[in-house]
KOLKE-402824 format. One record per atom (N, C-alpha, C): residue in one letter; x, y, z. Coordinates in steps of 0.05 Angstrom, whole numbers, padded with zeros to 5 digits, always signed. Atoms other than C-alpha are relative to their C-alpha. Example, Ala and Ser with C-alpha at 12.3 -4.5 7.8 and 13.67 -1.06 7.14 Angstrom:
<sites>
A+00018-00024+00000/A+00246-00090+00156/A+00018+00024+00000/S-00016-00024-00001/S+00273-00021+00143/S-00015+00022+00014/
</sites>
This chain:
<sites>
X+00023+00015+00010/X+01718+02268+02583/X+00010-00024-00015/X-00008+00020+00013/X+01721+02197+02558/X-00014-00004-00027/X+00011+00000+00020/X+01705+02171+02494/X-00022-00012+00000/X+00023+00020+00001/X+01657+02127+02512/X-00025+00020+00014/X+00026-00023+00005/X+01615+02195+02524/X-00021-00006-00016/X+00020-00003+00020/X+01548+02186+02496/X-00004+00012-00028/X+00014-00020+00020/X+01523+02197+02425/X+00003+00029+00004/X+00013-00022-00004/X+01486+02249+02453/X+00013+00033+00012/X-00018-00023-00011/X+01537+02288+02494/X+00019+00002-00018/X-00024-00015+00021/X+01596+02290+02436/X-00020+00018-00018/X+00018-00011+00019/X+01532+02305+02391/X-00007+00035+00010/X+00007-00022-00021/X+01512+02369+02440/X+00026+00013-00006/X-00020-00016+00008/X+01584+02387+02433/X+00009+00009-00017/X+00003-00014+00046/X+01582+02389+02362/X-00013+00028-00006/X+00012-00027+00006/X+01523+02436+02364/X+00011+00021+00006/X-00018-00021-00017/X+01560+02480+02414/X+00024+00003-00008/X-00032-00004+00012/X+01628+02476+02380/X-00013+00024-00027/X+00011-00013+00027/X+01589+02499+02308/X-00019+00025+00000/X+00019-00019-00012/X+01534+02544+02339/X+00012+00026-00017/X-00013-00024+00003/X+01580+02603+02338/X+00022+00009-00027/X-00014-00002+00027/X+01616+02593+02273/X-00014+00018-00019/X+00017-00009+00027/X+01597+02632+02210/X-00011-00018-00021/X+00015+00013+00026/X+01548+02621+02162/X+00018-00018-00021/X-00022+00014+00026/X+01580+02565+02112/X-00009+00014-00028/X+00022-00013+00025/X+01565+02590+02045/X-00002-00025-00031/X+00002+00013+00021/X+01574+02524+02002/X-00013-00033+00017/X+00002+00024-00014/X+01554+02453+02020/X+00024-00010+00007/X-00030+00007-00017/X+01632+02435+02021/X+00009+00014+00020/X-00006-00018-00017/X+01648+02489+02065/X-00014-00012+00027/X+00020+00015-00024/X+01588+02459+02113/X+00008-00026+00005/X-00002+00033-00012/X+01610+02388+02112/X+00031+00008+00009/X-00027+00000-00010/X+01694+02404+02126/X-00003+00009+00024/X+00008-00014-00030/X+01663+02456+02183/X-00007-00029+00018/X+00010+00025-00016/X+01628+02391+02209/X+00023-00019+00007/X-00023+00015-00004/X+01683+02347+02207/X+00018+00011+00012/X-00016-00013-00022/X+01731+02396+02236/X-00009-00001+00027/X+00008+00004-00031/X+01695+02398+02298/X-00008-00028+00010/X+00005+00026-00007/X+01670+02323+02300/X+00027-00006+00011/X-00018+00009-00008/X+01744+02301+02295/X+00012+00016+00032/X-00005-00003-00022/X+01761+02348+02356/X-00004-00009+00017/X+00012+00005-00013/X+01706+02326+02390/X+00008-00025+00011/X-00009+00024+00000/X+01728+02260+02384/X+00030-00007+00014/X-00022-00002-00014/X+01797+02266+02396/X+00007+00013+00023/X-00001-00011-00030/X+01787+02307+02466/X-00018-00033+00017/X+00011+00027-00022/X+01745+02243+02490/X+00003-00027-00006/X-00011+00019-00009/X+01797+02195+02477/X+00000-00019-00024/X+00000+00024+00015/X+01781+02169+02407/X+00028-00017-00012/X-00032+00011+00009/X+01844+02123+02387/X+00002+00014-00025/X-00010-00016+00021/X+01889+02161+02337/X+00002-00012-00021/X+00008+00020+00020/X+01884+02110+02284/X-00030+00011-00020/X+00024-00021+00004/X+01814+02132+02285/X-00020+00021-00010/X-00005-00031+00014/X+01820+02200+02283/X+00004+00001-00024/X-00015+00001+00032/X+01871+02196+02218/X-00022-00005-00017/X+00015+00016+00023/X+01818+02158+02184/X-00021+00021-00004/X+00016-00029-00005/X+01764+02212+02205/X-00004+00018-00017/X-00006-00020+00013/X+01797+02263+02180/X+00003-00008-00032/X+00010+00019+00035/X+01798+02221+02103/X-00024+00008-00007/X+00024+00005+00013/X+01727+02231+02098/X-00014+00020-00012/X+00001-00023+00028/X+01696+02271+02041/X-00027-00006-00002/X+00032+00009+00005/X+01625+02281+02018/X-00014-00011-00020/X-00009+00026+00020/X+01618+02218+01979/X-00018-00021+00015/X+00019+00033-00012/X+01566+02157+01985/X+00013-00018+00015/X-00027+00025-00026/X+01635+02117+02017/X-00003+00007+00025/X+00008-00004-00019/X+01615+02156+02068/X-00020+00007+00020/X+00024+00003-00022/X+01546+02148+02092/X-00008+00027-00021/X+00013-00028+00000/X+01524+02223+02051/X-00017-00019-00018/X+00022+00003+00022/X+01461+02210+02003/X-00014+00024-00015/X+00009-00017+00023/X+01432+02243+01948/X+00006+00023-00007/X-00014-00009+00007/X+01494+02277+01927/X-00010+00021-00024/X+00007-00009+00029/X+01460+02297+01861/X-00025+00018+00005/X+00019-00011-00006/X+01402+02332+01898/X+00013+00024+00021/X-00007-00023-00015/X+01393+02395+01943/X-00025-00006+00027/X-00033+00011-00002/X+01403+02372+01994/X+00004-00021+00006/X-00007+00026-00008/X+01441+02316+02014/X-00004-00006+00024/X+00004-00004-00019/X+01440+02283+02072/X+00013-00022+00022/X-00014+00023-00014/X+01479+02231+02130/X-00012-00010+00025/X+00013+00019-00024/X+01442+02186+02175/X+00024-00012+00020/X-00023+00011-00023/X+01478+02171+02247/X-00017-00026-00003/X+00009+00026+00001/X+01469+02095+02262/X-00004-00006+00034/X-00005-00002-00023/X+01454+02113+02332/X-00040+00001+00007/X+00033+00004-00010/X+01375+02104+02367/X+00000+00026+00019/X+00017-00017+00022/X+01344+02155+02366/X+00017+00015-00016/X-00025-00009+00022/X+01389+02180+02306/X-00004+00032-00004/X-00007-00027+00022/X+01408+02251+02276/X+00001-00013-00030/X-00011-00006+00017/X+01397+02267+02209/X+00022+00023-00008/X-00008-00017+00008/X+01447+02317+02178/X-00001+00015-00027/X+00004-00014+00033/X+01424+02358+02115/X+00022+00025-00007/X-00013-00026+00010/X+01474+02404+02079/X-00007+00004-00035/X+00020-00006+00025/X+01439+02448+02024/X+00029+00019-00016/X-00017-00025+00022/X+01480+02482+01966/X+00014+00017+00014/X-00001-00022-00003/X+01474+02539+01996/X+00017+00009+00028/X-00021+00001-00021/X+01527+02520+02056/X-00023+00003+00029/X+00026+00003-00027/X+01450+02521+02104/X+00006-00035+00014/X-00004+00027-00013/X+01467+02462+02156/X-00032-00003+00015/X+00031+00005-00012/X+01394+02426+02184/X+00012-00025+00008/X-00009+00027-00023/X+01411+02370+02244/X-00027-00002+00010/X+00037+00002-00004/X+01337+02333+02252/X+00010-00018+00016/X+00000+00034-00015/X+01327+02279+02312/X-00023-00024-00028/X+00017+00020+00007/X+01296+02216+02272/X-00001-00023+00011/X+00015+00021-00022/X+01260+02161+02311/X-00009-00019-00023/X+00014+00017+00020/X+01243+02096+02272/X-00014+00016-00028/X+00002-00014+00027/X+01252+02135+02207/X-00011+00017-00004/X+00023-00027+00000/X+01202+02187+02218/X+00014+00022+00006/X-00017-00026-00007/X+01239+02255+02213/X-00016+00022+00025/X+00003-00011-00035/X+01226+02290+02285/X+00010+00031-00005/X-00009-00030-00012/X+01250+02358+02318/X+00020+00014-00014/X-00013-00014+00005/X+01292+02410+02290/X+00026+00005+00026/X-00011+00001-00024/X+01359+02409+02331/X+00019+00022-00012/X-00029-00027+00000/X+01405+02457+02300/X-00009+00008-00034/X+00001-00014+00016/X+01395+02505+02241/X+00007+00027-00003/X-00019-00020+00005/X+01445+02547+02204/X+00012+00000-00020/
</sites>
């Protein structure tokens, strides 16, 4: 698979990589799980290893796109049409919403 795979299909592989994982039980626990599988995902379809490295840097921190750190829960907007949100609650519960011109949409993965 190349990298230039759709959003939608690395996104799909995300779900399906995480699906079968266990319950997280903290919100850090939920965001490293995420990132572990993103960066694979990424790096099987070609993303340059530069990239990657950098990828793997990223922590759950406003530097990196998360919001309202100080609330339950937070949450990371893709910059992609029609976008994913990603919510991770305290309580290590992951919630992946489609949002369309800002309007929070469908339930795509909950766990």
């Amino acid at each position: 698979m190349n990298y230039q795979a759709t959003f939608e299909r690395r996104f799909y592989a995300l779900l399906k990589a995480v699906d079968p994982q266990p319950r997280c039980t903290s919100r850090q626990e939920a965001h490293d799980l995420l990132l572990k599988h993103w960066v694979l995902i990424c790096e099987k379809n070609g993303l340059p290893k530069t990239q990657v490295e950098r990828m793997k840097s990223h922590n759950l921190s406003t530097a990196h796109g998360w919001h309202n750190l100080d609330q339950n829960p937070c949450h990371w907007d893709s910059n992609t049409s029609p976008g994913v949100r990603i919510y991770l609650h305290d309580d290590g519960l992951i919630v992946m919403q489609r949002i369309n011109d800002g309007e929070e949409k469908e339930i795509l993965f909950l766990k």
